[in-house]
C-alpha positions as CSV (number, residue, x, y, z in Angstrom):
1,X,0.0,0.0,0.0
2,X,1.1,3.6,-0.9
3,X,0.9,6.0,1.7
4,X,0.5,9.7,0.8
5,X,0.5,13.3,3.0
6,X,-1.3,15.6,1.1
7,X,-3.3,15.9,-1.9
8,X,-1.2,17.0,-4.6
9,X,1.0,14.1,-3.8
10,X,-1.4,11.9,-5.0
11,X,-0.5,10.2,-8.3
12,X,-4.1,9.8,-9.7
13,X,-4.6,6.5,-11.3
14,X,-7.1,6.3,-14.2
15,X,-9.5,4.4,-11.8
16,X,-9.9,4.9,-8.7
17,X,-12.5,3.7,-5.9
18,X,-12.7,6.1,-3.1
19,X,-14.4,5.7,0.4
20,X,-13.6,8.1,3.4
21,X,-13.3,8.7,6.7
22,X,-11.6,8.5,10.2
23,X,-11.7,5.0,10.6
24,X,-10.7,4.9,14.1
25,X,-9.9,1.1,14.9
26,X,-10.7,-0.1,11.1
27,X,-13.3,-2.2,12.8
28,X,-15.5,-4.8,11.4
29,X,-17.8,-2.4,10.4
30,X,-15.5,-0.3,8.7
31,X,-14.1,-3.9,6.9
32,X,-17.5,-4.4,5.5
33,X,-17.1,-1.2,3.9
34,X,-13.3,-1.7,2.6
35,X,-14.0,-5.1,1.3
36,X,-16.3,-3.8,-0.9
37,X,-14.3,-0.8,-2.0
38,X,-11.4,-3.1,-3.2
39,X,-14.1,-5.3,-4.5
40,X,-15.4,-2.6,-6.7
41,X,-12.3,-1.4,-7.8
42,X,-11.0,-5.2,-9.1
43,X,-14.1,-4.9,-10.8
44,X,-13.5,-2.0,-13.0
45,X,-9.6,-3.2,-12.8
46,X,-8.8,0.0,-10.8
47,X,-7.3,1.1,-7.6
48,X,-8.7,1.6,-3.9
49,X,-8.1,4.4,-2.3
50,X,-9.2,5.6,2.1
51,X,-8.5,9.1,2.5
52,X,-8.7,9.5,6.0
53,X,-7.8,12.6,8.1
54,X,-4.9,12.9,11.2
55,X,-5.3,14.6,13.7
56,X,-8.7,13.2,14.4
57,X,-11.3,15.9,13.9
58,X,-12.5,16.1,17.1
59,X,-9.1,17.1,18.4
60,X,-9.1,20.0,16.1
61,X,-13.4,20.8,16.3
62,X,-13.4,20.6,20.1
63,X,-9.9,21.5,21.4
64,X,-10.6,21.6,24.9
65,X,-12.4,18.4,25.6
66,X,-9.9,16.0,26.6
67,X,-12.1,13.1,26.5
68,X,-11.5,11.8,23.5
69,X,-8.8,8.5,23.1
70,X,-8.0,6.7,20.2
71,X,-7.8,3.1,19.3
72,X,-5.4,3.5,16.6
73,X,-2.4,6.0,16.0
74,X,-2.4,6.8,11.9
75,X,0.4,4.6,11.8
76,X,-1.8,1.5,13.4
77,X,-4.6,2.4,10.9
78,X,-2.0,2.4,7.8
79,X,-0.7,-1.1,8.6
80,X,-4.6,-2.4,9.6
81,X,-5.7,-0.8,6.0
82,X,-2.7,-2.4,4.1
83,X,-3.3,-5.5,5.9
84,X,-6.9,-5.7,4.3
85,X,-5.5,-5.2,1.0
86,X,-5.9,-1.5,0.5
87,X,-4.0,-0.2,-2.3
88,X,-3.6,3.9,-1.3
89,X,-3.9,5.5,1.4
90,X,-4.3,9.0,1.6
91,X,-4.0,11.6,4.6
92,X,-5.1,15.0,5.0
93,X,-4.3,17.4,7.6
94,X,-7.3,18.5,9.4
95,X,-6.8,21.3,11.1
96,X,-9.1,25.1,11.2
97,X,-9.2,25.5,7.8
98,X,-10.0,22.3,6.5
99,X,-12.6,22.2,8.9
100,X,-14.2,25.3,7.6
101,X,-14.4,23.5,3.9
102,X,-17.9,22.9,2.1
103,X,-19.4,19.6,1.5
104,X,-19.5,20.7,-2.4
105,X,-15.8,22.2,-2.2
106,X,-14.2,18.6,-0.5
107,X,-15.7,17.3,-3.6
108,X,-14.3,19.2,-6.1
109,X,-11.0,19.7,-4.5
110,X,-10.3,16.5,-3.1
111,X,-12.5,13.8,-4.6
112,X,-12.6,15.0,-7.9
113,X,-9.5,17.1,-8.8
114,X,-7.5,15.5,-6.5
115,X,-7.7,11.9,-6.3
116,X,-10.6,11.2,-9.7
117,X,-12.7,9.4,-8.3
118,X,-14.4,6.9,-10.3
119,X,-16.4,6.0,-7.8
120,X,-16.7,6.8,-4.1
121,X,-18.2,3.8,-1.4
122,X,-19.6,5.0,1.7
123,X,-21.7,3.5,4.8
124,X,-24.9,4.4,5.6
125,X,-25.7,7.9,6.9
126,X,-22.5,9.4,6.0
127,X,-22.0,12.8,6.2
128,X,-19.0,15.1,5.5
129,X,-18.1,18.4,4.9
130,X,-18.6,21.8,7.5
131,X,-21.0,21.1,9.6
132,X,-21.7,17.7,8.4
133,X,-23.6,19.2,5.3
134,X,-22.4,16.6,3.2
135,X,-25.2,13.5,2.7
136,X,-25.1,10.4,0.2
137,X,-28.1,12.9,-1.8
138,X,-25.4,15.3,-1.9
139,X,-22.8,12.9,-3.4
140,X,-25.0,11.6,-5.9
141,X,-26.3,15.0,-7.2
142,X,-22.2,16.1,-7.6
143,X,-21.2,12.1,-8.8
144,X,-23.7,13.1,-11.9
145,X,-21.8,16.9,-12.0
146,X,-18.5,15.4,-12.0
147,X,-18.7,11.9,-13.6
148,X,-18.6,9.3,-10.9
149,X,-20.9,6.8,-8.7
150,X,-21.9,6.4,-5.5
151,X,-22.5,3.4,-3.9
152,X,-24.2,3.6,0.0
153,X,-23.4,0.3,2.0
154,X,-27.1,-0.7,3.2
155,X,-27.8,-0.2,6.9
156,X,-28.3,-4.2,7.7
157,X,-25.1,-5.3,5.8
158,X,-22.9,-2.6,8.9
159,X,-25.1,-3.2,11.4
160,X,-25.3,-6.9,11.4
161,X,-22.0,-7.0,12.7
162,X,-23.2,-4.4,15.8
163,X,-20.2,-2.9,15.8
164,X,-18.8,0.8,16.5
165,X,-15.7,2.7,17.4
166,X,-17.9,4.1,20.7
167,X,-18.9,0.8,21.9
168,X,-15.0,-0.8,21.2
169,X,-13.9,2.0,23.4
170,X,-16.6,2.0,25.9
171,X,-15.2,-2.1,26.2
172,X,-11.9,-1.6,26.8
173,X,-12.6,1.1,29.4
174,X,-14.4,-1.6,31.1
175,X,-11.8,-4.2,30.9
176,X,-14.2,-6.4,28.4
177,X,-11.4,-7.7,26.4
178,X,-13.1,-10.1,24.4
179,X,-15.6,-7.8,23.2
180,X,-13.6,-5.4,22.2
181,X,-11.5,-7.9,20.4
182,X,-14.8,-9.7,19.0
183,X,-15.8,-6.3,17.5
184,X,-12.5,-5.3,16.1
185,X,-11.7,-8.7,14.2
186,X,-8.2,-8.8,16.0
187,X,-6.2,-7.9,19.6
188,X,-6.4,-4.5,20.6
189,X,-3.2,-3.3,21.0
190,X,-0.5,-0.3,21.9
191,X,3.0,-0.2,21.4
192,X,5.5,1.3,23.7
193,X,9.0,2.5,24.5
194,X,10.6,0.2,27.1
195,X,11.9,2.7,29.9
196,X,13.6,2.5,33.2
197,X,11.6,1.7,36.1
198,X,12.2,0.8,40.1
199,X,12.9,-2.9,39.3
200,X,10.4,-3.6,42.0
201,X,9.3,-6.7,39.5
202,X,12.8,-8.1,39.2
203,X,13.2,-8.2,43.1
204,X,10.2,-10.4,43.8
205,X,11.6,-12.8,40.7
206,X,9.0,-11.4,37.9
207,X,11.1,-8.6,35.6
208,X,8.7,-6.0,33.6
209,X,9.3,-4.0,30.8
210,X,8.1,-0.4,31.8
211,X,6.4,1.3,29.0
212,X,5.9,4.5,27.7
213,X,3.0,4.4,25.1
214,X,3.8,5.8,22.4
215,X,0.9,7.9,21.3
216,X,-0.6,10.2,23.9
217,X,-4.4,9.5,23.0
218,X,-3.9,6.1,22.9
219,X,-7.0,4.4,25.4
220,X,-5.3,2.5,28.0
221,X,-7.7,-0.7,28.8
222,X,-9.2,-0.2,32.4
223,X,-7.0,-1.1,35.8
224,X,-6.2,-4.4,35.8
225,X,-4.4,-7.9,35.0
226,X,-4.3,-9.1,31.6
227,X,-3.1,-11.8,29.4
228,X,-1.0,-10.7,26.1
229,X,1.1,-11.0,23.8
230,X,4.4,-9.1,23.3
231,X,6.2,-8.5,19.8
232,X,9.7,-7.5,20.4
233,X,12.6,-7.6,17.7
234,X,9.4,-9.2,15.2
235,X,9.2,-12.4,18.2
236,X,5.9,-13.1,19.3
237,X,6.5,-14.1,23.5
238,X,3.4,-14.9,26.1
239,X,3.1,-11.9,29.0
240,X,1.0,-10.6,31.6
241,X,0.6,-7.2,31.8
242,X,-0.5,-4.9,34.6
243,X,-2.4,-1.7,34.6
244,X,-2.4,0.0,37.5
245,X,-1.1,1.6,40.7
246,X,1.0,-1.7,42.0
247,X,-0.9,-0.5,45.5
248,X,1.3,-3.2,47.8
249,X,4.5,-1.6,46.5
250,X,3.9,1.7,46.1
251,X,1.7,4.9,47.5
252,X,3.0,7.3,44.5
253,X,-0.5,6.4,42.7
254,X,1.2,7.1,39.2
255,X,-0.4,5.0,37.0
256,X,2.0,2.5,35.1
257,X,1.9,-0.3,32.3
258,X,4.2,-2.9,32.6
259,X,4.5,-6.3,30.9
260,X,6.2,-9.4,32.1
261,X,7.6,-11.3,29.1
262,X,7.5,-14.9,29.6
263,X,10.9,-16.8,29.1
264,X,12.8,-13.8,28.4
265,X,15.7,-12.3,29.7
266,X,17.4,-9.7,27.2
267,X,18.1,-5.8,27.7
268,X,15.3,-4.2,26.0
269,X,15.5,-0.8,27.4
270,X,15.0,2.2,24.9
271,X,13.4,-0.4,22.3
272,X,9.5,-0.3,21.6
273,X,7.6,-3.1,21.8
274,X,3.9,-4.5,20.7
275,X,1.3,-5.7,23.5
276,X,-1.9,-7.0,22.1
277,X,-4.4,-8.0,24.6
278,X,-5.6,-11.5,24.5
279,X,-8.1,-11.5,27.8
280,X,-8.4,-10.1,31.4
281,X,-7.7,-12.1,34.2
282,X,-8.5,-10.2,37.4
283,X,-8.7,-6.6,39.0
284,X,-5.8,-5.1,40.8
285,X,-5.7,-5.4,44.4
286,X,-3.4,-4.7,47.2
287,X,-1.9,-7.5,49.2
288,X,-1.4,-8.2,52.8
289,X,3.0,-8.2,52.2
290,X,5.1,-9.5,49.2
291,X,4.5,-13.1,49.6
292,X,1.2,-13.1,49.1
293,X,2.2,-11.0,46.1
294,X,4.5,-13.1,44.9
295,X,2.1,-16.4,45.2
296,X,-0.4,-14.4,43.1
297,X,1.9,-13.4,40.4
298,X,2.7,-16.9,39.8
299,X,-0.9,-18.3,40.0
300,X,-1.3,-15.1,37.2
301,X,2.0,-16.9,34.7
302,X,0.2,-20.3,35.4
303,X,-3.0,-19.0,34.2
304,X,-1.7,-16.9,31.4
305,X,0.7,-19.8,30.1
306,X,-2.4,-22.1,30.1
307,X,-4.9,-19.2,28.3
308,X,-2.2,-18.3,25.4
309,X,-1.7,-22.0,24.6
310,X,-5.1,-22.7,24.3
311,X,-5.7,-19.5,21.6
């Protein structure tokens, strides 16, 4: 897949199939939608293109509201895209001013002039432009202006598979692993730089890898224990990973991810490493002294071993 920043970068192939939009997770839903963009554009022996926008418009529309957390950095969504066979990919800034562009002008600068679109494939109910004044009514009165279709992915064929970037999120803030996974098609997952911690885990005989996540909206799963799995150096490894305060070490109440990598030992410090959550095996909870600490963390690499073997 080719990857391109702006507009006029854009190399234009005689046909192209267009669908757009944030994309946040590239979901199920939003597969039903790509799988029929490539589909069409096979047909006609042409190319598919997602034009997408970074940041994500409601960082720019509602600057203050810190809320908002991502499932997917632009370079998660690239890799997801090309991994469903997508053959461009093209991002637009979004900032003030492209906010303040007309339904009818996105058309004509971007759809048309810049990309020429062939045809554009879009779910249900999509709306673009300022102010959302952008419909599928809209699109087809311009497609007929400017010499390209519009197909509308039916309601039923999206909904089917109940699926939404709000309810993944609202999942993993809950700790409902599965769900979110079931809804995405694949592990959630961050990646992080591995940095220097207390070594509080490699006194009590279970070493972690401290990380710093690398994007800053990424959405941290809720407090707890989980069971993943950790790329480093393009391995895949078994780990449990821990969310949280670490309340019968500590009092600092800075909150900390930290993974401990099954049968591994090397220096990892300063590299960044994939964690893709598998399942969620318990809250966090303080313990009556190390001990009873330690005889927990084991029951946790018991349980976790057994879980990833059986997936």
């Amino acid at each position: 897949m080719k990857i391109h920043h702006q507009s006029l970068s854009f190399p234009r192939p005689n046909q192209t199939v267009v669908t757009t939009g944030t994309f946040d997770g590239v979901h199920l839903g939003h597969k039903t939608i790509v799988d029929r963009l490539i589909e069409s554009a096979r047909q006609i022996e042409g190319e598919s293109v997602v034009v997408t926008f970074d940041p994500h418009p409601r960082q720019v529309l509602y600057p203050n509201d810190q809320s908002l957390k991502l499932l997917q950095s632009i370079e998660e969504k690239a890799a997801r895209l090309e991994a469903l066979g997508v053959d461009h990919l093209l991002v637009l800034k979004f900032d003030k001013a492209f906010s303040e562009l007309s339904s009818d002008a996105f058309i004509r600068n971007i759809l048309v002039d810049a990309v020429g679109t062939r045809k554009l494939v879009v779910g249900y109910d999509h709306h673009f432009g300022k102010n959302r004044e952008g419909s599928f009514e809209s699109l087809r009165k311009q497609g007929l202006i400017h010499g390209f279709t519009v197909e509308e992915i039916p309601a039923h064929d999206i909904d089917q598979v109940s699926v939404s970037s709000t309810a993944i999120r609202k999942a993993l803030i809950l700790g409902d692993i599965k769900t979110a996974n079931s809804c995405l098609g694949y592990p959630y997952s961050f990646q992080g730089e591995v940095v220097q911690g207390n070594q509080m885990g490699r006194q009590l005989g279970f070493p972690t890898a401290n990380l710093r996540i690398s994007h800053p909206l990424k959405l941290i799963p809720a407090i707890g224990v989980y069971a993943v799995t950790v790329i480093v150096r393009d391995r895949i490894y078994k780990g449990m990973l821990n969310v949280g305060y670490r309340p019968t070490l500590t009092e600092d109440l800075i909150l900390t991810c930290e993974v401990h990598i099954l049968d591994f030992s090397e220096d990892i410090y300063g590299e960044t490493i994939q964690v893709c959550f598998m399942d969620r095996l318990r809250d966090e909870k303080r313990f009556a002294g190390k001990d009873e600490l330690i005889q927990q963390l084991q029951d946790d690499r018991f349980q976790v071993a057994q879980l990833l073997e059986s997936l």
